[in-house]
LUMTORMAR-194641 format. One line per field, with one value per residue (C-alpha): x, z negated, y; residue number from 0. Coordinates in nm, 2 decimals. Layout:
BEGIN
u: (X, ...)
w: (Z, ...)
v: (Y, ...)
resi: (NUM, ...)
END
This chain:
BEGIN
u: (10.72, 10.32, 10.37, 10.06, 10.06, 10.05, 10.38, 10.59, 10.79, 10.89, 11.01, 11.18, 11.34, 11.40, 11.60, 11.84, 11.94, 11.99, 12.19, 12.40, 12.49, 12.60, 12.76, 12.97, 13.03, 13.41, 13.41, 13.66, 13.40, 13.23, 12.84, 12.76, 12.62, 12.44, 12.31, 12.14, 12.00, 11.82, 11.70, 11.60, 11.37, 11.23, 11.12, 10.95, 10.81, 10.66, 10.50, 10.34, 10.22, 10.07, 9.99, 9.67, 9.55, 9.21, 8.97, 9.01, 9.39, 9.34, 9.12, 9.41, 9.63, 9.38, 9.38, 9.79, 9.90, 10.19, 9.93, 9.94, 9.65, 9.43, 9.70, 9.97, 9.79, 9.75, 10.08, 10.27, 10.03, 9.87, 10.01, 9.91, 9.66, 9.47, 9.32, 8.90, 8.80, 8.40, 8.09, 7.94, 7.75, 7.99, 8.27, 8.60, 8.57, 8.99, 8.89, 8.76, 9.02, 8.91, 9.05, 9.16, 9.44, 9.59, 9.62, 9.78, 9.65, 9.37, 9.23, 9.01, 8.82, 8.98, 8.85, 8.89, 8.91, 9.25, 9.40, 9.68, 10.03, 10.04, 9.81, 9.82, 9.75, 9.50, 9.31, 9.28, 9.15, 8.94, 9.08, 8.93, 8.52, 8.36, 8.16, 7.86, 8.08, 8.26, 7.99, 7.84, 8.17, 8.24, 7.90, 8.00, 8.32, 8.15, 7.85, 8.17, 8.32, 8.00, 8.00, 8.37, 8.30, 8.53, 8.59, 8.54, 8.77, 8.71, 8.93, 8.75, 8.88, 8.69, 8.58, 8.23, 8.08, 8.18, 7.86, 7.92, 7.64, 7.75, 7.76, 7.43, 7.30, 7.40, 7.28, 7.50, 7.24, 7.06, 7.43, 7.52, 7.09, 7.18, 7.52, 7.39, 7.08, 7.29, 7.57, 7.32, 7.24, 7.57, 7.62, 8.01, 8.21, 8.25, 8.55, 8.55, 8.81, 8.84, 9.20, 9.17, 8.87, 8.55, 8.28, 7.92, 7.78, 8.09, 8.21, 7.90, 7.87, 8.15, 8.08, 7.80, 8.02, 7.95, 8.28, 8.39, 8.72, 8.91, 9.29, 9.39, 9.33, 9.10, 8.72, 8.39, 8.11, 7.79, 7.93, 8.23, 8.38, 8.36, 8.02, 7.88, 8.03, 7.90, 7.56, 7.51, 7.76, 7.76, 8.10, 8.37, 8.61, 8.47, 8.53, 8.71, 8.40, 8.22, 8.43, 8.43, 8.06, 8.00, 8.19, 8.37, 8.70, 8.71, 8.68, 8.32, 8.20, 8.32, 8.10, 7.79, 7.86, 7.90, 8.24, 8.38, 8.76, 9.04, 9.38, 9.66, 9.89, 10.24, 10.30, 10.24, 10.00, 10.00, 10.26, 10.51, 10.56, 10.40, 10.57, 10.43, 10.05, 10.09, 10.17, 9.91, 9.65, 9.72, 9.71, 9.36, 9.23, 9.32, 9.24, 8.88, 8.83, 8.89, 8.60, 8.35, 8.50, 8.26, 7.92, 7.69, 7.53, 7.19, 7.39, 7.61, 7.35, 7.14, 7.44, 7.48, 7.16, 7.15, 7.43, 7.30, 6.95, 7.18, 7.34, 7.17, 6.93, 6.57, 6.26, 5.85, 5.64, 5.25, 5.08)
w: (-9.12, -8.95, -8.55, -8.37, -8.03, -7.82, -8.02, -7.93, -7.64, -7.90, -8.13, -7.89, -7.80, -8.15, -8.22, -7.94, -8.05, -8.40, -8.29, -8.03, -8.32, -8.55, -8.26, -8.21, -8.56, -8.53, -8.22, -7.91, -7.68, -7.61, -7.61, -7.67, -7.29, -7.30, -7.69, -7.55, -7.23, -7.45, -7.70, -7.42, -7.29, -7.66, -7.63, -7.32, -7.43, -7.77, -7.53, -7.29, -7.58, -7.85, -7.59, -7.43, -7.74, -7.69, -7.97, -8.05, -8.04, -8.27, -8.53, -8.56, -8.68, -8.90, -9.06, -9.05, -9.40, -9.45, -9.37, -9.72, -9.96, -10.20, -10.46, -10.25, -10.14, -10.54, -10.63, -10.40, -10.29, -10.69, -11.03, -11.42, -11.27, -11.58, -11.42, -11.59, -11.57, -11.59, -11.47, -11.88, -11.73, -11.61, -11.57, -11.41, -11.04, -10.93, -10.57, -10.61, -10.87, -10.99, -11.26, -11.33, -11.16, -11.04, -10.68, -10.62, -10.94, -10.89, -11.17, -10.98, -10.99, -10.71, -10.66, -10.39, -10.21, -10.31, -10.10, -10.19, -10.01, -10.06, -10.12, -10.53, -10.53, -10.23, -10.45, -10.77, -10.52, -10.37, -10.01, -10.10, -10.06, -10.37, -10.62, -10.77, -11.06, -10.85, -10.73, -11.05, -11.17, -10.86, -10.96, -11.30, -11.20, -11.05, -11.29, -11.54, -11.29, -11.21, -11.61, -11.65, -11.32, -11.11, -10.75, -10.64, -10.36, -10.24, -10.01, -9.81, -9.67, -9.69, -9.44, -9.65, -9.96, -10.08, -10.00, -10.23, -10.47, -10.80, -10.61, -10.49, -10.81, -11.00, -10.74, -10.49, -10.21, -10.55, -10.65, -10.32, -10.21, -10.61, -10.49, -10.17, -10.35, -10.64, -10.42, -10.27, -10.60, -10.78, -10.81, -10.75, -10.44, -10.27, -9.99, -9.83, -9.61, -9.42, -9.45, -9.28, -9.21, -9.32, -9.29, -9.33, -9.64, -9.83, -9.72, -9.68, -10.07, -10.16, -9.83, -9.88, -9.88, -9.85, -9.58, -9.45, -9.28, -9.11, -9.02, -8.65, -8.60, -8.85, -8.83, -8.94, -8.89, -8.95, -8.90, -8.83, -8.46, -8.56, -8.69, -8.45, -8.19, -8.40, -8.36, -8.02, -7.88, -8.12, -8.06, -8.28, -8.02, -7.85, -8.10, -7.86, -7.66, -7.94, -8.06, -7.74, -7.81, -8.17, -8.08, -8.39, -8.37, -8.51, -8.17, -8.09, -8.48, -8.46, -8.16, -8.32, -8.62, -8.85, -8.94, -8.98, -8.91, -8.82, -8.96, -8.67, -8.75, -8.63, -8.29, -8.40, -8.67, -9.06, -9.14, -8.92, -9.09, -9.46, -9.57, -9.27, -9.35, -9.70, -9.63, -9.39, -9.64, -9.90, -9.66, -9.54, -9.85, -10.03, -9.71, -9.78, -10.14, -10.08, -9.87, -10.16, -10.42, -10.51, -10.42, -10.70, -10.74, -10.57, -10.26, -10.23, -10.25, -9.96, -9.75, -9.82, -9.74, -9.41, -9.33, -9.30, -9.21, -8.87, -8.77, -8.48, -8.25, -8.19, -7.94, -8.09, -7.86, -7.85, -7.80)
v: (10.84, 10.78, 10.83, 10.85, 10.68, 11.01, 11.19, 10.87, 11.04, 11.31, 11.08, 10.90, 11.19, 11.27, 10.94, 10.95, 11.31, 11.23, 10.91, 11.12, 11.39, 11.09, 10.92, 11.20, 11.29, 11.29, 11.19, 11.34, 11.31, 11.64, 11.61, 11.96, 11.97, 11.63, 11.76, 12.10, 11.93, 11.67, 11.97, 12.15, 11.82, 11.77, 12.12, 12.10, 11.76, 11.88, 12.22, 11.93, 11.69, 11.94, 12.21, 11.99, 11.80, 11.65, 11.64, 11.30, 11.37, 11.62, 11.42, 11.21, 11.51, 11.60, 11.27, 11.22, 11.13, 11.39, 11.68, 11.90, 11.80, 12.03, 11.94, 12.09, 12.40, 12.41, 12.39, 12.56, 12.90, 12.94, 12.94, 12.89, 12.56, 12.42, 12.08, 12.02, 11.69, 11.51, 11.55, 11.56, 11.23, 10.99, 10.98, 11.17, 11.12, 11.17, 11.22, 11.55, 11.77, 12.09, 12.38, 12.74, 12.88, 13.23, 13.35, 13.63, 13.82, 13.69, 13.45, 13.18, 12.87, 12.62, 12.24, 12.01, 11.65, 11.50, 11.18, 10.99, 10.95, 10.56, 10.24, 10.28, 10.63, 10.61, 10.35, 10.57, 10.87, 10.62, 10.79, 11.10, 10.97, 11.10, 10.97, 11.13, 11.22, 11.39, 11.66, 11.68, 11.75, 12.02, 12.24, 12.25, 12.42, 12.66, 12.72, 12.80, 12.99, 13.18, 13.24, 13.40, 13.59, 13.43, 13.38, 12.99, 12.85, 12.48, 12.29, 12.01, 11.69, 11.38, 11.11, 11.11, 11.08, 10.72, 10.46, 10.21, 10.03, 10.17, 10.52, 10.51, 10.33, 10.67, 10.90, 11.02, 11.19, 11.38, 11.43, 11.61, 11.75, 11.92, 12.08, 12.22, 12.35, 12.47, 12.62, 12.86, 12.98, 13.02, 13.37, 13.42, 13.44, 13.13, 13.03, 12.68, 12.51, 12.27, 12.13, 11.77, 11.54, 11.73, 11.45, 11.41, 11.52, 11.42, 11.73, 11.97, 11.91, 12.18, 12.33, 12.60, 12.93, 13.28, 13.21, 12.92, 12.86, 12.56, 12.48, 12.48, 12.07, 11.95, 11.88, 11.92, 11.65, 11.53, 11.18, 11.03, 10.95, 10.64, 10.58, 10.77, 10.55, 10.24, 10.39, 10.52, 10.25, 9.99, 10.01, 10.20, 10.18, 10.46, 10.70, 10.94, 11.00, 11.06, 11.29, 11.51, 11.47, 11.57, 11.93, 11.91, 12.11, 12.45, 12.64, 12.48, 12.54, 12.90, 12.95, 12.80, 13.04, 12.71, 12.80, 13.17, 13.17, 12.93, 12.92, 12.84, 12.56, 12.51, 12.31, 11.97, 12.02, 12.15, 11.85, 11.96, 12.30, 12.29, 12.65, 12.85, 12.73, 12.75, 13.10, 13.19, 12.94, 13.24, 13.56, 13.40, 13.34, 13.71, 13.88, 13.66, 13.73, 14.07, 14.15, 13.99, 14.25, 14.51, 14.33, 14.24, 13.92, 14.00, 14.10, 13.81, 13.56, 13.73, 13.74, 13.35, 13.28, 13.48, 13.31, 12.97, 13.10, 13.20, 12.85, 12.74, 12.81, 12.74, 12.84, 12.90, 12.87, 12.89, 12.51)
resi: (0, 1, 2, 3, 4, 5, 6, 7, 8, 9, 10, 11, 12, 13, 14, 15, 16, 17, 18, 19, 20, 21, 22, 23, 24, 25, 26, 27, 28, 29, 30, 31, 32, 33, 34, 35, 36, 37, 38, 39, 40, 41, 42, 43, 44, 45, 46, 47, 48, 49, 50, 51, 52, 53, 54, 55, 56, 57, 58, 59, 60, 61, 62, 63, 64, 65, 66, 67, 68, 69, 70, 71, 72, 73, 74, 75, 76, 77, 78, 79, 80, 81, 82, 83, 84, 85, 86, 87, 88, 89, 90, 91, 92, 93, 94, 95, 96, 97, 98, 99, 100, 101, 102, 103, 104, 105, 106, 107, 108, 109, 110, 111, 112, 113, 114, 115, 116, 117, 118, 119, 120, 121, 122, 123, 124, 125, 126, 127, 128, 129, 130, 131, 132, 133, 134, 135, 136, 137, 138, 139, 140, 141, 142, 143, 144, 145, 146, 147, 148, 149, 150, 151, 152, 153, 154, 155, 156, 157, 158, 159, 160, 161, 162, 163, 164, 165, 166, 167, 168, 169, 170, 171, 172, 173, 174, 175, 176, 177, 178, 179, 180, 181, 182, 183, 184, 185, 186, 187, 188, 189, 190, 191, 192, 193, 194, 195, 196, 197, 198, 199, 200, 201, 202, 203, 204, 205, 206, 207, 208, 209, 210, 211, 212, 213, 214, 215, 216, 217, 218, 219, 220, 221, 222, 223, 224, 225, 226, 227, 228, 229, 230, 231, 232, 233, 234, 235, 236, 237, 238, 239, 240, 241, 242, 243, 244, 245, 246, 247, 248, 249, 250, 251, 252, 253, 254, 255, 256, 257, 258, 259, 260, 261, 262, 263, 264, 265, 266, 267, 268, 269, 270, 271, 272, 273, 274, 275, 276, 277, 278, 279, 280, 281, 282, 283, 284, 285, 286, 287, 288, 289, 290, 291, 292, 293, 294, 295, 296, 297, 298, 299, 300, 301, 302, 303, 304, 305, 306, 307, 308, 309, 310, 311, 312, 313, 314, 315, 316, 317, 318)
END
């Protein structure tokens, strides 16, 4: 089990019920009252702790490693997956995984950033930082989707685009300039979010969307707490203030018109209650595809395009 510094109380808490219960697991000694005013404390204590998260505090729940992965969401909210590998260049690039698969009744294209939940699968993901491959193999899922006329649904959560030699040495800022250009274009529906860390351009490349969404706690950045901290500070160590700076929780992207809808998560964060987000993850999305039925191609991309024309705000003025 990952604790993150500020739930320690709770666990605390936690442990010393769990060890009272088997303490008095056939035990004479009534501890029903001493049981109920400790359960009553955990749930003040929980209320206190998740009820004034700050950003940074919230970064770290969006990066905990029992949060559900695109796999998960995959497996538990759709049906009939058939998993397409390759870019047709490369290689297979398994931190981005991609296929068919039923929603609903609706047939769809889903892809997305895949983790792993230790050190041997982490390392075959490559921690969910993408290779070229892997966006080359992304816009070819949804060129084929585009060409069976079906909906696209892409689930983000990255830390970036991986920067190593061989990546760059096969292209990965053409690889991702291609899928932003190319996303704009593909004429089918397209629904991106935001399930954990949404960095950079790691994640902006499956992230043009005729709607995007985000869960509760995770985030969406042009860079990294961390590496903006490296810049500005020349210190990583201040990552928290960068993150209050970098406005990068769902409420502030909302209100810049960046993102179009957040998805609450339980108190705690997604980890804490998987079922209940898979099942609002599903009402979201169907509630989503629904509002693209019925528009034709033409129509969809000039509502994409409007959409990002919008993000932001600037002043002309005459020199």
């Amino acid at each position: 089990m990952s604790i993150i510094d500020f739930e320690r109380p709770i666990y605390e808490l936690e442990r010393k019920i769990q060890e009272l219960r088997e303490f008095g697991t056939g035990s004479k000694i009534p501890l029903g009252p001493e049981l109920k005013r400790l359960e009553e404390k955990l749930a003040q204590v929980r209320k206190q702790v998740y009820g004034k998260l700050g950003v940074w505090q919230r970064v770290q729940i969006a990066r905990h490693p029992d949060r559900p992965y695109t796999l998960d969401y995959i497996k538990t909210i759709m049906t009939d997956f058939i998993e397409l590998r390759g870019d047709r260049q490369f290689a297979d690039d398994t931190a981005i995984v991609g296929g068919f698969a039923t929603l609903g009744d609706r047939k769809i294209m889903v892809l997305g950033h895949q983790k792993g939940r230790d050190t041997t699968e982490n390392i075959m993901r490559n921690f969910g930082c993408a290779h070229p491959e892997g966006y080359r193999k992304a816009i070819r899922l949804m060129r084929l989707a585009a060409k069976c006329g079906l909906p696209v649904i892409c689930f983000i959560d990255t830390p970036g685009a991986y920067p190593g030699i061989g990546a760059e040495e096969r292209g990965q800022a053409q690889a991702i300039a291609e899928n932003l250009r190319d996303m704009a274009r593909v004429p089918t529906p397209l629904i991106s979010v935001v399930i954990g860390e949404g960095g950079s351009g790691g994640a902006l490349g499956i992230g043009v969307a005729d709607k995007v969404m985000m869960l509760e706690h995770a985030y969406y950045s042009v860079i990294s707490p961390e590496g903006c901290a490296s810049i500005l500070w020349r210190n990583a160590m201040k990552a928290p203030e960068a993150a209050e700076a970098l406005k990068l929780n769902g409420e502030h992207l909302l209100k810049f018109g960046i993102i179009d809808e957040i998805i609450p998560e339980p108190l705690g964060g997604a980890h804490k209650n998987p079922e209940q987000v898979y099942q609002d993850m599903k009402r979201a999305l169907l509630k989503s595809l629904k509002a693209f039925f019925g528009l034709s191609p033409e129509e969809l991309l000039e509502k994409r395009y409007q959409r990002f024309r919008r993000i932001g705000e600037f002043t002309e003025a005459a020199v």
